[in-house]
C-alpha positions as CSV (number, residue, x, y, z in Angstrom):
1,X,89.3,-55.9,112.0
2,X,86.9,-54.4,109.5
3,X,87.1,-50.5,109.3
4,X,83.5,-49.5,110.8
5,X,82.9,-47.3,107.9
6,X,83.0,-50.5,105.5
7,X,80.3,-52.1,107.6
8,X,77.1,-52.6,105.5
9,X,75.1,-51.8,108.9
10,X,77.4,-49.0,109.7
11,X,76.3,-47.7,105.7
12,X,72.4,-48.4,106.0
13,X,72.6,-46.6,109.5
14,X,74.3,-43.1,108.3
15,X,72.1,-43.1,105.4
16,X,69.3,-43.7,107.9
17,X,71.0,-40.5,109.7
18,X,70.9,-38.6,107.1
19,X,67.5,-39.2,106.3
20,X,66.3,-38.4,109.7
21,X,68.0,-35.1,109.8
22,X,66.1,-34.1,106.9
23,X,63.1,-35.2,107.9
24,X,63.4,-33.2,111.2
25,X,64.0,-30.1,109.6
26,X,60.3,-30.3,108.1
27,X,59.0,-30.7,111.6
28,X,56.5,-28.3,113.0
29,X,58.6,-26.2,115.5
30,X,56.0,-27.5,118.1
31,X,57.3,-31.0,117.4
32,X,61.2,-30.1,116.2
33,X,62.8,-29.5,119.5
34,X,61.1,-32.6,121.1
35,X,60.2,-35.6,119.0
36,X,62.9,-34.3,116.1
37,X,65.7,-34.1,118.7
38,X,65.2,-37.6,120.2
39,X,65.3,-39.3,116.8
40,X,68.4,-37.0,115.9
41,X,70.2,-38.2,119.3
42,X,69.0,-42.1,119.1
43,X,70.0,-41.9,115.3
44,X,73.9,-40.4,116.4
45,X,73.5,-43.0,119.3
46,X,72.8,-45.6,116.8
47,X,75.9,-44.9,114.7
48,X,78.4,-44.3,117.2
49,X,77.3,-47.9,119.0
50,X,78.1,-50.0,115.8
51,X,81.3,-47.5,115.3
52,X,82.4,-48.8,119.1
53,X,80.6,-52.4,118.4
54,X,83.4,-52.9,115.4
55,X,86.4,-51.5,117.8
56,X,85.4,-53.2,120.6
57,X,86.5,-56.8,121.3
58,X,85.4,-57.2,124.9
59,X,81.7,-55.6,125.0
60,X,81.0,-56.0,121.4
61,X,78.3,-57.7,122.0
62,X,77.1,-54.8,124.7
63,X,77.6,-52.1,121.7
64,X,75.4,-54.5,119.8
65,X,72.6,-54.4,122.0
66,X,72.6,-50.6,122.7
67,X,72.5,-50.1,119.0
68,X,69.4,-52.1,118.6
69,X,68.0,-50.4,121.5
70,X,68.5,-47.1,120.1
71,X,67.1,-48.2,116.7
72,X,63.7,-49.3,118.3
73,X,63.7,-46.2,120.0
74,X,64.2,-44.8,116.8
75,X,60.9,-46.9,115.2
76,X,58.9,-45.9,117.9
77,X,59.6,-42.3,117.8
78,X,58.9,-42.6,113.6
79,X,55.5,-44.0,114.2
80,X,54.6,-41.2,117.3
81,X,55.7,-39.2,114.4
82,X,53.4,-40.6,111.8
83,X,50.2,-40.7,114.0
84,X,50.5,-37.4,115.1
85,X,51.0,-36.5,111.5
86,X,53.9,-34.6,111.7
87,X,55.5,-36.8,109.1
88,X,53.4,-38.2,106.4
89,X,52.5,-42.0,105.2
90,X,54.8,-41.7,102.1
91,X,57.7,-40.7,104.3
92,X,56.9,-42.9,107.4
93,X,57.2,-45.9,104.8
94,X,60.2,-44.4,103.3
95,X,62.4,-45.2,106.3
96,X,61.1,-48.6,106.7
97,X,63.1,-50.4,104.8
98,X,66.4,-49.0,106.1
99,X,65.2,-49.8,109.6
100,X,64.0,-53.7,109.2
101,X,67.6,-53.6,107.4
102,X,69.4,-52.2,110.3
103,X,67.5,-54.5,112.7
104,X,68.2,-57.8,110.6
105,X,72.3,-57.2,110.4
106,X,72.2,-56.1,113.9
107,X,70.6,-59.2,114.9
108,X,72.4,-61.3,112.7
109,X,75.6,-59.5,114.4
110,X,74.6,-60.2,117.9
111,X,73.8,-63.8,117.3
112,X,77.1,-64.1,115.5
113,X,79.0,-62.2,118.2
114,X,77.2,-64.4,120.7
115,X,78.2,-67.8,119.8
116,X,81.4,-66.4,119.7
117,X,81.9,-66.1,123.2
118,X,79.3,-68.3,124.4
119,X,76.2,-65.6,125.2
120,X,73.8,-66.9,123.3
C-alpha cells in the first residue's frame, strides 16, 4: 500500500488546501465566515477522504466518491465566489487547473477501484 502522502492526488489536493486557505483570508469578513469556511471544511474534507480512500480496502471506493463530492462542492463554492466577486478572475482561474487535476485522478481512481471489485 502506497503511503497517502506519496499520492499525486493526495499532493495536487494539499496544495489545493493551501491555496484555498489563503484565498480565504482575503475574503471580505461579510463573506469569510460563510462561503470561506465551507471551502476550508470541503477542502480538509477533501484531503482526509483520499487519506482514508488509500487506507481503506473495503469502502475505498466509498472514500473515492465523497472526495469527488467534496471537490465539486468545492468548484461550486469557487465560482459563487467569483460572481459575487469576492475573489477575482485571475484567482478564480488560478485554481482551475488544480481542480480538473484532482477530478481527472479521482475519476481515473474510482474507475480503477471499480473494476477491481466489480462496481463499475
Amino acid at each position: 500500500m502506497m503511503i497517502y502522502d506519496n499520492l499525486p492526488v493526495y499532493k495536487i489536493a494539499y496544495d489545493l488546501n493551501i491555496e484555498l486557505f489563503m484565498l480565504v483570508k482575503s475574503f471580505e469578513r461579510e463573506y469569510k465566515y460563510t462561503l470561506g469556511e465551507k471551502l476550508k471544511n470541503n477542502s480538509l474534507k477533501l484531503i482526509i477522504n483520499i487519506y482514508k480512500a488509500n487506507r481503506n480496502k473495503i469502502t475505498k471506493i466509498d472514500y473515492i466518491m465523497k472526495s469527488r463530492q467534496s471537490l465539486e462542492k468545492i468548484r461550486l463554492l469557487l465560482r459563487i465566489s467569483k460572481d459575487l466577486k469576492v475573489i477575482s478572475l485571475k484567482k478564480f482561474v488560478k485554481v482551475q487547473p488544480k481542480i480538473e487535476s484532482i477530478s481527472k485522478q479521482l475519476s481515473s481512481w474510482q474507475k480503477y477501484e471499480g473494476k477491481n471489485d466489480g462496481r463499475v
